[in-house]
N, C-alpha and C positions, 0 to 999 in steps of 0.2 A: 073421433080420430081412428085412424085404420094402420095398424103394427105393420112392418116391413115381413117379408114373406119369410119362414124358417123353415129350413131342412127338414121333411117328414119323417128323417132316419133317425132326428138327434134324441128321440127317447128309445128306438129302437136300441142305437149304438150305447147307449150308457145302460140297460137291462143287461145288454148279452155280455159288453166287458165287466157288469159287475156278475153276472153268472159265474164268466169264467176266471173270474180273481179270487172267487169264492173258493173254488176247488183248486186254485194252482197255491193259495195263498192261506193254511188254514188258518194261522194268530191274528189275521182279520175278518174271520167270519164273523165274528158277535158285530161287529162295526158294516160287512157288506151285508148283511141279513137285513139289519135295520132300513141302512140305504133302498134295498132293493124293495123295501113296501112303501117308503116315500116316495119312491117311484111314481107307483102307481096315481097316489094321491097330487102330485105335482104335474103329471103329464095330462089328469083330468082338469087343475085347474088351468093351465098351460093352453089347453083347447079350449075352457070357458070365454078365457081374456082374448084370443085372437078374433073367437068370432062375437063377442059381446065387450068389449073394454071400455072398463071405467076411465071415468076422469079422473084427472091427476089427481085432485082433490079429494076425491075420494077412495084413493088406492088404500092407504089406511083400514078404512072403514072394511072396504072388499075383501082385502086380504083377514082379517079378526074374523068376520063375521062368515065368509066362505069358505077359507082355506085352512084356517089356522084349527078350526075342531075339529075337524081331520085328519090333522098331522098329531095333534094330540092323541087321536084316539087311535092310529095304526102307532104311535112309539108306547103307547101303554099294552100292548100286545105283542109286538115284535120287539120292542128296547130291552136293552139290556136292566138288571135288578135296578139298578142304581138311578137309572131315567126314570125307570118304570116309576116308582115311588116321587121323585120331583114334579113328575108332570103330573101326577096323581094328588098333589097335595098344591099345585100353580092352578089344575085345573075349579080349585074351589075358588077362585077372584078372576072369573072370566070378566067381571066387568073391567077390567084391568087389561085387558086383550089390544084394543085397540089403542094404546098409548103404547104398549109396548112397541108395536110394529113402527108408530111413526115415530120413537123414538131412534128405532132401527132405521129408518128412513131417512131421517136427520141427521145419523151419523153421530149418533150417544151413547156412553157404555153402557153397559143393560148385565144385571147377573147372569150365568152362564144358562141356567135352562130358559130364561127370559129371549136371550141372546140366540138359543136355539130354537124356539116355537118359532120366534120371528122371522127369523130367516131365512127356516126351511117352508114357511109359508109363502111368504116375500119374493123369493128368488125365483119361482118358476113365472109369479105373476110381471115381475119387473123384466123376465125374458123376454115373455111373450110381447111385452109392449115396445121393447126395443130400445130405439131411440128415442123413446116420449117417456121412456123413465127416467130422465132425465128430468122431467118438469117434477117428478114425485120425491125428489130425490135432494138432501144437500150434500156438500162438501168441495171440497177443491177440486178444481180441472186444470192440472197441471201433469208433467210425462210421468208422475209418478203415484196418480190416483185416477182413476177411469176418467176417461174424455166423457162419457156419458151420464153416470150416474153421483161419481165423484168417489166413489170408493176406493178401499184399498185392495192392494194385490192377493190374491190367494197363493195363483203361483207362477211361473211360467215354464212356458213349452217353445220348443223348438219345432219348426215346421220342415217336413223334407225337401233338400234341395232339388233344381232342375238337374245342376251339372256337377260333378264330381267337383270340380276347384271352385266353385262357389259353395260360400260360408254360410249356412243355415240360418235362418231370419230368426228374431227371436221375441218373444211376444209374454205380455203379460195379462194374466187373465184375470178380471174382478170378481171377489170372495161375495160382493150381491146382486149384480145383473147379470155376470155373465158373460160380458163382451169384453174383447181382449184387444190391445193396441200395441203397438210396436216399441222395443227399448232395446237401448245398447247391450251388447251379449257380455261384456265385462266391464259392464258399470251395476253397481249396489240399487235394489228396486227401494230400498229405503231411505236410505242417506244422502244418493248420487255417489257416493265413493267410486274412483276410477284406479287406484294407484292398486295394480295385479298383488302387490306386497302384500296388500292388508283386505286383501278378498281371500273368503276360502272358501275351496269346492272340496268337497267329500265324496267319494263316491265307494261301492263296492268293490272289493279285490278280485282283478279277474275280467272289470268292465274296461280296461283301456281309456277310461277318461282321461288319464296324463299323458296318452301319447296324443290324443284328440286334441286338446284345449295347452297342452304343453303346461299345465299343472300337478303340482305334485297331490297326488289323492290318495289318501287314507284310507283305510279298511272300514267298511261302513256296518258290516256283520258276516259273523263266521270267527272260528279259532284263531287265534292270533301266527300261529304258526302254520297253519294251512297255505298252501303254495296257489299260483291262479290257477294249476293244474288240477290241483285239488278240490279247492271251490268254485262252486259253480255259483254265479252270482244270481240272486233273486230278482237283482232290481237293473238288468245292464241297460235300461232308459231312461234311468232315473237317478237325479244325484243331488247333493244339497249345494245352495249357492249361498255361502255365507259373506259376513263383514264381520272385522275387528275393529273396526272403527265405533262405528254402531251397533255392534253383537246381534243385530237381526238379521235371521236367514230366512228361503224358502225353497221349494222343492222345486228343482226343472226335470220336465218331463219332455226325452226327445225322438217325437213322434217318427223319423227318422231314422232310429234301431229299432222302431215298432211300430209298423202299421197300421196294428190292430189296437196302439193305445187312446183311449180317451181320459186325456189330461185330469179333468174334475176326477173323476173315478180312480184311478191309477194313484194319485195325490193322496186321496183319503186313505186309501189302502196300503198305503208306504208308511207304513208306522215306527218299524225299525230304524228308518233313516230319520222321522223326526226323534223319535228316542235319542238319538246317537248325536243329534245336533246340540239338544237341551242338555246333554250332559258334558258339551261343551263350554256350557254358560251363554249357549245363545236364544235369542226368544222368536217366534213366527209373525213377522209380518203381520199375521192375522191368520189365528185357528180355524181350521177348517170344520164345516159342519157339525164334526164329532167331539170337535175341543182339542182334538192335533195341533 
């Protein structure tokens, strides 16, 4: 089988936003440091799978055997103390490699550094193949888990409009392959909840999100008595979209007040805002790469 064609910019664009979130953003360098040497290691397997991809059946295999001691061995150099030692003491039951990932594939809880080798293995391979990650892959295919692979949402983004009175399309993107599909902009990515009452968005003081969406929004970080004059917002593309119904939230990111964001990267990097979520009493969707 032969992968549908990808952007030759899309590892370009996510090195250089994570360079430059590095330096605009220091309380997430330990977390983009990390990111930016999986980088490397993802956009080699990334190129492996386009021009050589395995069979469904053996993605599994592929992924354990090619990618995954890889990703092991750039987080036990660039991870932070606390990986460093997990991955260090997981990498003694390598025979255990390849059940993790297709457990990751089938859509199983898996312990957290288990849950990371996997995925950060998994995800470039499951890119590159596209639409035929889907034969690799279980779970539901319904508007609220990938049409493709079946997964759940990482996060979603807003794409920029053509015209000034047209309402920005909004999209949610999969936490394992990748690919992103279209949903309601005030409907819940986990519950369906639609009633405006019992959704909340949070966003930074100073971002205009409640004059945008006609929500009231909360101060997401900075001194409580800081004026918008005063604070300058970290995050003005980026805001949390929660439920009370269901207490899960996730990060929109809109690409729209920022040109230059790329969602995946931008998401991991917004730490404070999932901080300020959790300390809501709400839970993510589904944490991202880092355990956000």
């Amino acid at each position: 089988m032969t992968p549908p064609a990808v952007s030759a910019d899309l590892w370009t664009a996510r090195r250089r936003r994570t360079d430059e979130l590095g330096e605009r953003w220091p309380f997430a360098g330990e977390v983009l440091t990390l990111y930016r040497a999986l980088l490397e290691v993802q956009e080699r397997a990334f190129g492996s799978v386009r021009t050589d991809p395995p069979n469904a059946s053996d993605v599994a295999k592929y992924t354990a055997r090619r990618v995954l001691p890889e990703v092991a061995a750039v987080s036990t150099v660039r991870g932070p103390e606390r990986l460093v030692y997990s991955v260090t003491e997981r990498a003694r039951d390598t025979a255990a490699d390849e059940e993790i990932v297709r457990r990751w594939l089938a859509g199983e809880e898996l312990e957290p550094i288990d849950r990371y080798l996997a995925r950060a293995a998994a995800g470039p391979v499951l890119e590159a193949l596209g639409a035929f990650a889907r034969e690799a892959c279980a779970g539901p295919r319904d508007d609220r888990h990938c049409p493709n692979c079946g997964g759940l949402p990482q996060l979603s983004w807003f794409g920029p409009s053509s015209e000034d009175l047209v309402t920005a399309h909004r999209y949610l993107e999969c936490g394992r392959c990748g690919a992103s599909w279209a949903y309601p902009r005030m409907t819940c990515a986990a519950c369906g909840e639609h009633d405006t009452a019992l959704l909340a968005i949070f966003g930074e003081k100073g971002t205009g999100q409640a004059e945008i969406d006609g929500r009231f929004v909360r101060g997401a970080a900075g001194p409580r008595e800081a004026t918008v004059a005063e604070h300058r917002p970290r995050f003005p593309h980026i805001r949390v979209d929660g439920c009370w119904t269901c207490s899960r939230y996730l990060l929109s990111i809109d690409v729209g007040r920022d040109a230059q964001a790329v969602p995946a990267v931008d998401e991991l990097a917004a730490i404070p805002l999932d901080l300020y979520a959790k300390e809501r009493g709400m839970t993510k969707i589904m944490p991202n790469l880092m355990g956000y």
